[in-house]
C-alpha positions in Angstrom: -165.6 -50.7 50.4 -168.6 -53.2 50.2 -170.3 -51.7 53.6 -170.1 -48.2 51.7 -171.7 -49.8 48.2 -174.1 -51.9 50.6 -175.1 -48.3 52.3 -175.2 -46.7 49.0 -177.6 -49.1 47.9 -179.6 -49.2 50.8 -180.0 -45.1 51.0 -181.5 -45.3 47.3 -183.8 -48.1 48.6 -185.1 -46.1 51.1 -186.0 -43.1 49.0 -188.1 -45.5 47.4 -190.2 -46.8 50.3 -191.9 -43.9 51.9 -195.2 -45.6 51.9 -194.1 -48.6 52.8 -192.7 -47.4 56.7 -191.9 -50.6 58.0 -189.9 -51.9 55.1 -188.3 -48.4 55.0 -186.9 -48.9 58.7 -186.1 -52.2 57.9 -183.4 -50.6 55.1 -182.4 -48.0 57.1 -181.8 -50.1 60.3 -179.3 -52.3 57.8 -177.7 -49.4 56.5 -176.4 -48.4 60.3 -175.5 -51.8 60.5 -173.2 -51.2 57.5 -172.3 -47.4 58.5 -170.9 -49.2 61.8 -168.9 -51.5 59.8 -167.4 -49.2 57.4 -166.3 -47.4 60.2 -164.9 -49.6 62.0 -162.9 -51.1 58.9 -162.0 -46.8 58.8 -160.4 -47.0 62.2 -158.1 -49.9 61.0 -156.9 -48.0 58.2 -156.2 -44.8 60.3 -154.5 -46.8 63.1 -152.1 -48.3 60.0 -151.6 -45.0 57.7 -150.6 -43.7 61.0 -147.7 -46.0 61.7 -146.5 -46.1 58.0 -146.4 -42.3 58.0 -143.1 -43.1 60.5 -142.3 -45.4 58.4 -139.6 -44.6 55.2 -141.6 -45.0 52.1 -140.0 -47.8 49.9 -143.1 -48.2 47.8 -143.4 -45.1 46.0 -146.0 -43.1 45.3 -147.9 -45.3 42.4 -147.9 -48.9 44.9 -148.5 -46.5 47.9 -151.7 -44.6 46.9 -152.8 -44.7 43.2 -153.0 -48.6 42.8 -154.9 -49.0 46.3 -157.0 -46.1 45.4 -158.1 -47.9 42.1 -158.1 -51.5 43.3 -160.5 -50.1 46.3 -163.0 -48.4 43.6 -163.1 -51.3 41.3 -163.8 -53.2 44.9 -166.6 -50.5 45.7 -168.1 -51.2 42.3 -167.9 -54.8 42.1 -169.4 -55.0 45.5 -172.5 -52.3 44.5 -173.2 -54.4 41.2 -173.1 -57.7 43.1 -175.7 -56.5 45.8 -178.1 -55.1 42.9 -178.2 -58.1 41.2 -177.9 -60.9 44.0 -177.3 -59.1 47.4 -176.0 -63.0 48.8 -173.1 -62.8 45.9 -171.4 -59.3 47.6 -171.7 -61.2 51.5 -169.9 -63.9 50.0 -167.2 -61.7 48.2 -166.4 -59.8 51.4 -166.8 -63.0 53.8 -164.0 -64.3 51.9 -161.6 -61.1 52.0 -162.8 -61.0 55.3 -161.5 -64.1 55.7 -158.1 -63.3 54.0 -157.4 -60.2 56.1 -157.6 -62.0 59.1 -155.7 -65.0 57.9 -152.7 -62.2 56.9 -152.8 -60.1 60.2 -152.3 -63.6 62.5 -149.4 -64.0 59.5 -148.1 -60.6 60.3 -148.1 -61.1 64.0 -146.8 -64.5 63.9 -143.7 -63.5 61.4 -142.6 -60.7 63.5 -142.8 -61.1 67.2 -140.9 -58.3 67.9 -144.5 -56.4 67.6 -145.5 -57.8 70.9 -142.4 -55.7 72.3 -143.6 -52.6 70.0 -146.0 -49.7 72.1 -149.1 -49.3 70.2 -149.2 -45.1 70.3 -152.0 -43.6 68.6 -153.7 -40.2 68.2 -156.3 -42.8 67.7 -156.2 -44.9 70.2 -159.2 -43.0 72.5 -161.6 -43.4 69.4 -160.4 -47.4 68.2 -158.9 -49.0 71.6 -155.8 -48.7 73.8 -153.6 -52.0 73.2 -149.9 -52.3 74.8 -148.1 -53.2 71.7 -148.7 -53.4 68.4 -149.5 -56.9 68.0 -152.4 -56.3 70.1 -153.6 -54.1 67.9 -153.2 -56.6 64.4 -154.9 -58.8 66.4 -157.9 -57.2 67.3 -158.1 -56.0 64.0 -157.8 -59.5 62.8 -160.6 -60.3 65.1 -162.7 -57.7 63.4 -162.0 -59.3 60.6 -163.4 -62.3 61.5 -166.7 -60.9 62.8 -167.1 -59.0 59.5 -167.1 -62.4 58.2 -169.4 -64.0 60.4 -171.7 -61.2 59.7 -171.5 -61.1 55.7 -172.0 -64.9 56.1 -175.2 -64.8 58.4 -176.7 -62.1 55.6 -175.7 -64.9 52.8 -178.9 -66.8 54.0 -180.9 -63.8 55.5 -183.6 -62.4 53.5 -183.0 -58.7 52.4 -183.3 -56.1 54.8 -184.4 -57.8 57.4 
């Protein structure tokens, strides 16, 4: 959600900066930035909504979709309103549930080892990776995880758009 509020932000900036071309593809070169990291963080939730649709669904239809769906719009919108008013604020929101994710995923793979026995089988798999089991897969997500950090960390300091 942040790297879609960050590009959202960034696509107004630049159709605010036509005369100034070299700050306009400073913007725009940030916003791919973000594109790829929203799409990455897309591939994660594919490769997982693809192994729960196997799964029976014990969570019902209002903890399955409609709370996610409004705790990831109030996200989107706390992130947008952070990066307006102190771009450094949002980094440091989604450096620490970067953080988080990553921390859970090792807890996930460490809490259930049969995952390392588990075939990681994706329609998926040729766009995001080929791992042999499962556990491969949480943990190269919770890798991602971590360099999403790193990155919204390195921006904390980093002057805008640069």
């Amino acid at each position: 959600m942040p790297y879609q509020a960050w590009e959202n932000i960034g696509y107004v900036a630049v159709t605010h900066t036509a005369r100034q071309p070299r700050f306009a593809r400073r913007v725009f070169n940030q916003v791919r930035v973000n594109r790829w990291k929203q799409d990455d963080e897309q591939w994660h939730l594919f490769a997982i909504e693809e192994m729960l649709s196997t799964q029976p669904d014990r969570l019902g239809w209002l903890r399955r979709q409609a709370i996610p769906q409004v705790l990831a719009f109030t996200y989107f919108h706390i992130s947008w309103l952070l990066y307006a008013i102190r771009p450094a604020w949002s980094y440091r929101l989604n450096a620490d549930f970067e953080d988080h994710a990553e921390h859970e995923y090792a807890l996930l793979v460490d809490e259930h080892p049969e995952l390392d026995d588990t075939p990681f089988v994706s329609e998926f798999a040729d766009d995001f990776g080929q791992y042999a089991s499962v556990a491969e897969l949480f943990r190269q997500i919770g890798f991602d995880e971590r360099l999403h950090e790193l990155q919204s960390e390195a921006m904390i300091a980093a002057p805008r758009y640069t």
